[in-house]
N, C-alpha and C positions, 0 to 999 in steps of 0.2 A: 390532504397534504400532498404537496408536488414530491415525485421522487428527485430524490440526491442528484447532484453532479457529480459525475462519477471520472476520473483518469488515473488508468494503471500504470507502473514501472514493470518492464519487460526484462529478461535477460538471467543469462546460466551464473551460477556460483563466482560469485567473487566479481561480478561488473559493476560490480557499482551501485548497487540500486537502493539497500541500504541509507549509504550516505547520501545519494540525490534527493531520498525520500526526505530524510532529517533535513537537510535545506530548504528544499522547498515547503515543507511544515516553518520553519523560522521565515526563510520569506513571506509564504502567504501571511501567517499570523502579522509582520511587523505589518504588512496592509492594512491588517484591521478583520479578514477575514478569519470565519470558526472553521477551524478545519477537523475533519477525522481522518484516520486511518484503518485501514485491512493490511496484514499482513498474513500472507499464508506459508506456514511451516513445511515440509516435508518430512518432517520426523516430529515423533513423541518431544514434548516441549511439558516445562510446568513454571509459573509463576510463584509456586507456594514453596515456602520451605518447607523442609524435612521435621516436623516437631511441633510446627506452627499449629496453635488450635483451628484452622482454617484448613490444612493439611489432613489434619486429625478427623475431623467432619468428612471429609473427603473419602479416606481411608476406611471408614467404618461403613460407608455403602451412598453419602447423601448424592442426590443426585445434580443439585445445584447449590452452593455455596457461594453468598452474598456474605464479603468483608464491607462494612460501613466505616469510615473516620469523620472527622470534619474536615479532611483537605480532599479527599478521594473517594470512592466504591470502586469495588469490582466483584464480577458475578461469574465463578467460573461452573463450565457444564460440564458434566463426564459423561462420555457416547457411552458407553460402557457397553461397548460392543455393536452400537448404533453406527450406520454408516453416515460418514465426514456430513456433516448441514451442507448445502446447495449452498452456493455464492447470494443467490437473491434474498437469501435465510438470513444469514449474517447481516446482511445490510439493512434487512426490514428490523434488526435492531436495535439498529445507531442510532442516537438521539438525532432532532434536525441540525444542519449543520450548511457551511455553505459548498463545500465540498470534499470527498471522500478522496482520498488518494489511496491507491490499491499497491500492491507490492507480494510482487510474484503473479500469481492465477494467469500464467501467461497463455491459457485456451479459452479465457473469459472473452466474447466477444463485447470488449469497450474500449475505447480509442484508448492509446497507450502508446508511451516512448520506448525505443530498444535501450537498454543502458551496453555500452562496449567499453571493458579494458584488455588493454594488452596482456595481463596478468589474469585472467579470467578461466576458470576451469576448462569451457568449451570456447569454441571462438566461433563456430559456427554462427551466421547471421541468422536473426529470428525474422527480421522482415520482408524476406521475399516472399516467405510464405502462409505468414501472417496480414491478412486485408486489413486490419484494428490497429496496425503499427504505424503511427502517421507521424512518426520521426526517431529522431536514431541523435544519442548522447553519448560520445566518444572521448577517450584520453589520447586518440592517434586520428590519423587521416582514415577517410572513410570515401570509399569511391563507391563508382559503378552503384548508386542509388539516385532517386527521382524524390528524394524524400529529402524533408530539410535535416540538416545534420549542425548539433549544438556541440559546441565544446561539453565533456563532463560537467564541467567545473561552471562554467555560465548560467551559475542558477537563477537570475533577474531574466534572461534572453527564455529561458525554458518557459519559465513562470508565468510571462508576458505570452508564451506561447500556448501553453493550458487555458489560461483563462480565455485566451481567444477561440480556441476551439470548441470549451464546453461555454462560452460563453456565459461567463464570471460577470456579474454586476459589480456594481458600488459596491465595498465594503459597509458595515454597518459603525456609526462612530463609536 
């Protein structure tokens, strides 16, 4: 099996990256493309209610807990003290797909946009000193870079720009 096509969303609290990501997941998809995602937390996160017999499983020591429906599954792990899975970990367990869009991991060496708002925790740029940042997605002007620079909001121009660089095929009909 070939590995995934892989492009990550870059950038500090509150730029953006979020909602670029749900766009461009709507874009790719109306292409016709399957797309996944990674998202990486910085803090304790849970998907499960508080009470839920899935929770419950959880709480009593299981170390993996698979909810099955007929619209969805989900398999969630508890480290339970284990240290965070490797990026390459996580990914060897997405089903195939035609590309992985990533959101956050912004020390992962895979080409990746900067996301920039004005209203953003830090404002500090990631791409000077990031080599993997091979464009920058702004809600303002953006100077003093060599890098092509998208409006935030110009999710068709972005999209059109991923695919060229991981080099995205035909969709499948």
């Amino acid at each position: 099996m070939t590995a995934p096509k892989i492009f990550g969303i870059a950038g500090w609290k509150n730029s953006g990256k979020t909602g670029l990501a749900v766009r461009l997941v709507t874009e790719f998809t109306r292409r016709g493309y399957r797309i996944s995602t990674i998202k990486h937390a910085h803090h304790d996160f849970d998907i499960d209610k508080v009470g839920a017999d899935s929770y419950r499983h959880r709480q009593a020591g299981a170390h993996e807990v698979t909810i099955v429906s007929g619209t969805r599954y989900a398999i969630m792990h508890e480290l339970r003290g284990a240290p965070e899975p490797a990026f390459e970990e996580i990914l060897a367990r997405l089903a195939p797909c035609d590309l992985v869009l990533i959101e956050g991991y912004k020390r992962e060496p895979i080409p990746k946009i900067e996301a920039r708002r004005l209203e953003a925790a830090n404002r500090e740029a990631l791409a000077p000193s990031d080599p993997n940042i091979c464009a920058i997605a702004a809600d303002h002007a953006v100077g003093d870079t060599a890098l092509p620079v998208f409006d935030l909001d110009d999710t068709g121009a972005i999209a059109d720009f991923i695919a060229a660089v991981v080099g995205l095929g035909r969709a499948r009909p």
